[in-house]
N, C-alpha and C positions, 0 to 999 in steps of 0.2 A: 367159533368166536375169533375176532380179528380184531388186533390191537392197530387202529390209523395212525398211529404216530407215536413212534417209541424211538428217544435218543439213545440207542444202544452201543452206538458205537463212540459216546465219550468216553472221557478219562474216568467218569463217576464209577464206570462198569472193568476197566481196565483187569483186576484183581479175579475176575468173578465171572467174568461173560459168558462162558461156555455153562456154569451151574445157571445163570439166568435162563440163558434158552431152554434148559432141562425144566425147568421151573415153570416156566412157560408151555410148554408143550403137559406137561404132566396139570397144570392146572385148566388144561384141555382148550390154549389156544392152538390156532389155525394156521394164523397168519400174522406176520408183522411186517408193519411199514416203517421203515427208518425216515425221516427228514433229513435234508440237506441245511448245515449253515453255513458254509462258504462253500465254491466251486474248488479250492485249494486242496483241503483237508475232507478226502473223500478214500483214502484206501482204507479202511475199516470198514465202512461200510459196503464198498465195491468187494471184500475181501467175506465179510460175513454172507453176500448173497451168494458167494461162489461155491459157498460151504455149506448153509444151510438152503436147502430148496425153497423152503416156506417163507425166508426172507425175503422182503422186497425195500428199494429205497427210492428216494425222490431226488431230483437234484435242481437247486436254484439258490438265491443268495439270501439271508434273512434280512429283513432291513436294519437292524444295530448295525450292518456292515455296505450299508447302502452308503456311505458317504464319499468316497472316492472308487465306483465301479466304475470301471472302464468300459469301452465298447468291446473288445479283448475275452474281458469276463464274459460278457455276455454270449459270446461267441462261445465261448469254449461251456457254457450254461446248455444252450442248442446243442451243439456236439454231444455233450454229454449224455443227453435223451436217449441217445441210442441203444447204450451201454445195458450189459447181458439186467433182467429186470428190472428196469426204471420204470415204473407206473407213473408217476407223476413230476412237476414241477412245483418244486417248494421246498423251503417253507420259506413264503415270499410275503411280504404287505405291509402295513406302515404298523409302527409303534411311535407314540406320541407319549408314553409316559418316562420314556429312558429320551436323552438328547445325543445320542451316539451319533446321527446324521440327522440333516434340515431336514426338514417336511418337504420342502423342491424334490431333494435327493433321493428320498424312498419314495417320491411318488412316481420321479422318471425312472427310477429301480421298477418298481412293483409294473411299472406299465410296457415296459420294456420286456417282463419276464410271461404276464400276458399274454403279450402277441407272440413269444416265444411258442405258450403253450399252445396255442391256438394253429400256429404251423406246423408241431410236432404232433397235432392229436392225442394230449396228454391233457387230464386233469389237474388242478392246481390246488397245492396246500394253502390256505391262507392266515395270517401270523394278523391278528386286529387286535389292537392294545388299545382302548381308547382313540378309537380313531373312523368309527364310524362311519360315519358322515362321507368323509371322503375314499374310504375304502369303497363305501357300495358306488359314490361318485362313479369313479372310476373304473368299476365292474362295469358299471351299465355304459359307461363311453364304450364299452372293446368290447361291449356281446352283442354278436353278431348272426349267433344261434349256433355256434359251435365251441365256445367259451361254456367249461364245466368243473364244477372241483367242490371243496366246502372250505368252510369258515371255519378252523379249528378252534377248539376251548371256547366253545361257543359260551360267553355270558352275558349277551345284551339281551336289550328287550323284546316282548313278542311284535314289538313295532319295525325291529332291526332286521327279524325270523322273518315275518313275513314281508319285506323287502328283499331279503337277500333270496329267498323260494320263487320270487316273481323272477330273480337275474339267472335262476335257472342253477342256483347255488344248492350244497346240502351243508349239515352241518355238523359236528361230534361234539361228545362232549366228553369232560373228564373226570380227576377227583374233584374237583372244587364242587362239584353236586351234591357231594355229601358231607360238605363244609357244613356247620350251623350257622356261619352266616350266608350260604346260600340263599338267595332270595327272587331263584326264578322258576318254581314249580309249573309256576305256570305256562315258560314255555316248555318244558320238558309233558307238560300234559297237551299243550296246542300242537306241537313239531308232528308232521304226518308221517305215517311209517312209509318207509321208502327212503326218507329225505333225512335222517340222521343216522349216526354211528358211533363205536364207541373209541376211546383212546386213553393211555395211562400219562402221558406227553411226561413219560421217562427221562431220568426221575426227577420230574418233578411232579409237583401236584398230587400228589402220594395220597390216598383216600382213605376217611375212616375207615377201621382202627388203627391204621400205620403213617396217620400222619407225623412226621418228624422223624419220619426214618427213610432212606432211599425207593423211590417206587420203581417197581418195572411191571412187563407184560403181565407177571404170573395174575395182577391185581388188578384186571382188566374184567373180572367177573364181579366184581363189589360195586363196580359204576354202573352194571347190569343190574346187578341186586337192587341198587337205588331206587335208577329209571322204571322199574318193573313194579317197585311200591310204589311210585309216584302216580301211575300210569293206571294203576290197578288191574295188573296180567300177570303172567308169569316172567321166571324169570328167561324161561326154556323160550317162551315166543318172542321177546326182544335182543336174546340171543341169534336166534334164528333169523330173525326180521332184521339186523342191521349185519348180521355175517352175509345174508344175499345182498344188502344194498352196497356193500364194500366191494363184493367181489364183482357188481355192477359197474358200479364207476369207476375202479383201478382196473378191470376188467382182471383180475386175479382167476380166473376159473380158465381160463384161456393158457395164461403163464405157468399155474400148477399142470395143467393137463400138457405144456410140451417141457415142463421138469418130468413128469414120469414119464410120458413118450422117451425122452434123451435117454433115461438110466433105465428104462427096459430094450430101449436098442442096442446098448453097449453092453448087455447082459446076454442079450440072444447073440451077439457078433462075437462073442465070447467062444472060446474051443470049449465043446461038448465035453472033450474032458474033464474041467474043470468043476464042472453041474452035475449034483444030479436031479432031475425034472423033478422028480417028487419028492424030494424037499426043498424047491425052491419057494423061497419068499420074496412077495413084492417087495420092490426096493423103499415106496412110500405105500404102504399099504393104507393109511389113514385118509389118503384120496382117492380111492376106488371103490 
């Protein structure tokens, strides 16, 4: 089970973070991905992937912060890809219902961040607030056949779904599924498997029964529970069905596999004295 997008590394978690991740792992996730909101304020989460292996984060500018980016930023947006697991670029794309920057300014943001992805060979988080329209606009300008990522908190319509499937997008989705004013089963029953995933977009969007209290990872199995009654399957198959298509498109199975490689090398490079062979334990044994 892989959580696509958990703010872990705010101030919400400050207090607590180390019992989150326990929390997380014990309520038998896999994987988390952090999102980027500025290129600035990135040592938390450069610092939790040093720490925990399973962590992974993205890095790009959210658009509330598109209004004055420089080319600078941008620059230092690229650079940053490189950095020890970065799966992705994001969480990047227009929001139209906050006025934090013009519609010009997140659009040359978002398109700028793009062609980023596109040279770096990373997938792209995508941040759509009412803004439709010209989101997928602009997807379909810069896909080229190598442009790939999803549309996170997915809640438009199956008319949105199946445009943004054509640009070769996937999608996640979160607690708002199990809002009672939810009112899109229907794509949650149309979305092909392969093409969605799950996310807790910590903490916010906290899913029944804890809405109105902080969410994190651990609650990344209740949006499962949802999808899996909506869907009419289990909840063990769309577990399984979007923990593969995660570790698809962030290519997570690749990144887990040279985290153990690293820390069974510097296990064996180890003085024998130290060991004894039979009773050593994998260092992540939960990936092998």
């Amino acid at each position: 089970m892989i959580d696509t997008h958990a703010h872990i590394d705010t101030d919400h978690f400050t207090p607590d973070r180390s019992q989150v991740l326990e929390r997380a792992r014990g309520a038998g996730v896999q994987a988390v991905i952090i999102p980027a909101i500025t290129i600035e304020n990135t040592d938390v989460a450069a610092a939790l992937v040093g720490q925990y292996p399973w962590v992974y984060r993205a890095v790009g500018i959210h658009p509330h912060h598109a209004q004055e980016v420089s080319t600078a930023a941008l620059a230092r947006v690229e650079e940053s890809s490189t950095a020890e697991r970065v799966v992705a670029i994001g969480e990047i794309g227009l929001d139209y219902y906050y006025d934090f920057a013009t519609p010009e300014n997140q659009k040359r943001v978002f398109r700028e961040q793009l062609r980023i992805a596109k040279r770096v060979g990373l997938p792209v988080i995508v941040h759509n607030r009412e803004a439709d329209e010209d989101v997928l606009a602009i997807i379909a300008d810069e896909q080229d056949g190598t442009l790939r990522g999803v549309l996170h908190c997915f809640s438009s319509s199956i008319a949105v779904l199946e445009h943004a499937l054509a640009l070769g997008m996937h999608v996640s989705f979160t607690g708002n599924v199990t809002f009672r004013r939810w009112a899109h089963d229907d794509v949650l029953r149309s979305v092909p498997e392969g093409r969605f995933m799950l996310e807790t977009d910590s903490p916010y969007m906290t899913p029944e029964p804890h809405r109105g209290q902080r969410n994190e990872p651990a609650f990344v199995k209740l949006i499962a529970e949802c999808i899996a009654k909506v869907r009419s399957t289990t909840v063990e198959h769309i577990v399984a069905k979007t923990t593969e298509t995660a570790q698809m498109l962030f290519r997570l199975t690749l990144a887990l596999l040279l985290a153990v490689t690293t820390a069974t090398l510097a296990w064996a490079q180890s003085s024998e004295a130290e060991h004894d062979t039979a009773d050593y334990e994998h260092p992540y044994p939960r990936f092998i």
